[in-house]
Structures are given as C-alpha cells and as structure tokens.
N, C-alpha and C positions, 0 to 999 in steps of 0.2 A: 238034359234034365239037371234043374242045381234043386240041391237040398240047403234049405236054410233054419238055421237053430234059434232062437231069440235065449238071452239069459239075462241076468240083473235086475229084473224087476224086483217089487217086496212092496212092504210098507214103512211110510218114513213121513215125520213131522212136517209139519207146514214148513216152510224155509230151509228144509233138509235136502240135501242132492241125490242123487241114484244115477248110475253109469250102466245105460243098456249096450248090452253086446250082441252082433248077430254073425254069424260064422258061415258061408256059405262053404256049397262041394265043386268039386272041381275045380279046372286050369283056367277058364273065363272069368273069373272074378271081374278082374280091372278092365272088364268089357263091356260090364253092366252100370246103370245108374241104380243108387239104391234110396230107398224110402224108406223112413218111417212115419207109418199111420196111427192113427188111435182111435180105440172106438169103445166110447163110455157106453153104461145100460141107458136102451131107448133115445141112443142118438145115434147118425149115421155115423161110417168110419170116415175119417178126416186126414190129409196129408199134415204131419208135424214137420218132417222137415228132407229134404232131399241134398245129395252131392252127386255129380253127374260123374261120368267115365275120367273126365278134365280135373274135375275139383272142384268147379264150381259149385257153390250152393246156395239156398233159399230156403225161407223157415215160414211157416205159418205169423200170421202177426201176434197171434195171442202166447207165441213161447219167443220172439225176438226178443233178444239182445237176456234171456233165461239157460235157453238149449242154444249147445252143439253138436254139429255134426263132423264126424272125422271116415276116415277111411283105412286101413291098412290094408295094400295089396298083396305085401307079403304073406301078412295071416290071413288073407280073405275074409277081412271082417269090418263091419260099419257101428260103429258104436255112436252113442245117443249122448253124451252129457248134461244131463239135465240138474241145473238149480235153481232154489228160490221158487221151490216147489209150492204149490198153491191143492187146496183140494179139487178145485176146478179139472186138474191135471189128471185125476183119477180115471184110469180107463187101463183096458187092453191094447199092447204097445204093438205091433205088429211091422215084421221088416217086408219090404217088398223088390225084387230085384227087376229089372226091365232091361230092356235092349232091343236094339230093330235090328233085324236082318232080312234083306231084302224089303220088301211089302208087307213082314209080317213081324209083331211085335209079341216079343216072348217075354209073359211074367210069372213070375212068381214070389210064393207068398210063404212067411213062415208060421207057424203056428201060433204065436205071441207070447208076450211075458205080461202078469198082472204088475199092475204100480197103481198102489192106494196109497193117499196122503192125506193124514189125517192125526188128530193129536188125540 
C-alpha cells in the first residue's frame, strides 16, 4: 500500500507560478511511474503530466513547454512546476502512483491539492 499526500496548491494570478509536491510512503517509490491529473468542476479528470520509473516524461499539450515535472527518489516525492498560469489551469491537482507487477497493475491516488488562478 503507498500513501500519497498532495501540497502546494492555493490561489495565484494569471502568469503566476505554484510548485505542487506529492510525498509518497514507503521503500518503492523509484518503482513507480507517477502522474499528475487535474480535474476542473464538470469536466472529466485529465492526465497533466507524467515521469516514468526512468525519467522519462510527457505532458498534456495544453501545459507543454508551462509545467514540469521532476522526481526526487530520495524524498519520495514528484513535484509539478507549474508557470504562466492561465485560469484555464484551475482545477483539483491530484498525484497518481502506478506500477505493474506481474499481470496486475497497482495504482494509486492521492487526495489532491486545490489551484485557482485568478486575479
């Protein structure tokens, strides 16, 4: 079982930055690919951006070349750098951790952080 915390959300002006952080539990951190989703009121949730076990990473188009994604395996935590915040942007941030073992793929999800952008 990993437990995951989301933090850094808020509210912040249009063009303003915000740095979400997510902390998972346990020794498997750097085993898992993690995600961040977002899911505005009355629309579905959406992948923003992901970095896999390797490093590699991919972002939605509508936060490319805005948001990044990093990793620390030491701290067990995936952080979100997000700038040139748009109100668009406004939604629940939600970290998501995944990993296949064997045939069967173990996720989970953390509770989320709010991030409203707005002047």
């Amino acid at each position: 079982q990993v437990q995951l915390v989301e933090s850094g959300g808020g509210l912040v002006q249009p063009g303003g930055s915000l740095k979400l952080s997510c902390t998972a539990s346990g020794s498997t951190f750097s085993t898992f690919s993690m995600s961040w989703y977002r899911q505005a009121p009355g629309k579905e949730r959406e992948m923003v951006a992901q970095i896999t076990s390797t490093g590699g990473s991919n972002y939605a188009d509508s936060v490319k070349g805005r948001f990044t994604i990093s990793r620390d395996n030491i701290k067990n935590t995936v952080y979100l750098q997000m700038n040139s915040l748009k109100p668009e942007d406004t939604a629940m941030y939600y970290c998501y951790a995944v990993r296949i073992v064997g045939i069967t793929e173990l996720g989970y999800w953390g509770q989320g952080t709010q991030v409203a952008v707005s002047s």
